[in-house]
C-alpha positions in Angstrom: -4.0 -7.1 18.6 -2.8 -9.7 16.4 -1.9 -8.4 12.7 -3.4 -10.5 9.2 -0.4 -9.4 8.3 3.0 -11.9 7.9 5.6 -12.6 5.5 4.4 -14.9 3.1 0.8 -12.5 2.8 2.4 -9.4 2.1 4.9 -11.1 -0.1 2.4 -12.1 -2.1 0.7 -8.6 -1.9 3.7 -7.2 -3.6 3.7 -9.0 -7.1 3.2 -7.0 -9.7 -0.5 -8.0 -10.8 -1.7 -6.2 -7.4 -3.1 -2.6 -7.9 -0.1 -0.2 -7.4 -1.1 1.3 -3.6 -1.6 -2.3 -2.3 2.0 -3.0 -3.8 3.7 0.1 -2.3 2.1 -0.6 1.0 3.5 -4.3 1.0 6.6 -2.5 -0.4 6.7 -0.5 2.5 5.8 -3.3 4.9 9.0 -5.6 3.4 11.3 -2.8 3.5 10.5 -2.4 7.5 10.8 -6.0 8.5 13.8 -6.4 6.9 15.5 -3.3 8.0 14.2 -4.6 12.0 14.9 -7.8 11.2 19.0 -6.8 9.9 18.9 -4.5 13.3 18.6 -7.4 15.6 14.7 -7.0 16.1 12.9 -10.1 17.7 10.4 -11.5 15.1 7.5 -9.9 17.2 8.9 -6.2 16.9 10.1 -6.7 13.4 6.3 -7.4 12.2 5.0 -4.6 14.4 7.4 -2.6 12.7 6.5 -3.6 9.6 2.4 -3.0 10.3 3.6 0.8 11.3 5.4 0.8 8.0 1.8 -0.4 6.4 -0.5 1.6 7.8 1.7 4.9 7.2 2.0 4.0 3.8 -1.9 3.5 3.2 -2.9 6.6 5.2 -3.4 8.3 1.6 -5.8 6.1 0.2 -7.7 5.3 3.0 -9.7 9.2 3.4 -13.3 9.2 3.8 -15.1 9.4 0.2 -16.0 13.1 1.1 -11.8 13.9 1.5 -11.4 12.8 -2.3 -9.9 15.3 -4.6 -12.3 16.5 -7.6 -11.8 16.3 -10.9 -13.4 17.9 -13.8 -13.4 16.6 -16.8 -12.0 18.3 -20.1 -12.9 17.9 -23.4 -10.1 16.4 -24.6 -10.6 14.3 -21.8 -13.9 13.1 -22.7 -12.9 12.5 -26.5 -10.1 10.0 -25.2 -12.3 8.1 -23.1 -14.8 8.1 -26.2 -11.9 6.7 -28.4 -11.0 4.1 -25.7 -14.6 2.9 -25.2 
């Protein structure tokens, strides 16, 4: 399978406006294709590479809803986001 995934995409992915585990996946997926691309990797194995790099990096934030960590919330907690509302 093809990947959405190239160059100019991810590069974009990785500016600093995106939310920060899109930009550490693109981070990932940069650091990857250059590294195969330095090692002598043709431009097909360098990007599937790189997609490996991706999808190990976004494993974390992609768990099922029910996986999610729970938090309770304090009362100094709830006083803060009072203040900030």
């Amino acid at each position: 399978m093809h990947s959405p995934l190239d160059l100019p995409i991810v590069q974009a992915l990785s500016e600093h406006h995106t939310h920060p585990s899109l930009r550490a996946s693109a981070n990932a997926w940069l650091a990857a294709y250059d590294l195969a691309r330095q090692l002598g990797f043709n431009e097909t194995a360098a990007l599937g590479q790189a997609d490996t790099a991706w999808d190990r990096a976004a494993e974390p934030w992609r768990r099922p809803v029910g996986d999610e960590p729970v938090y309770e919330l304090t009362e100094a907690g709830r006083r803060a986001i009072q203040v900030g509302c």
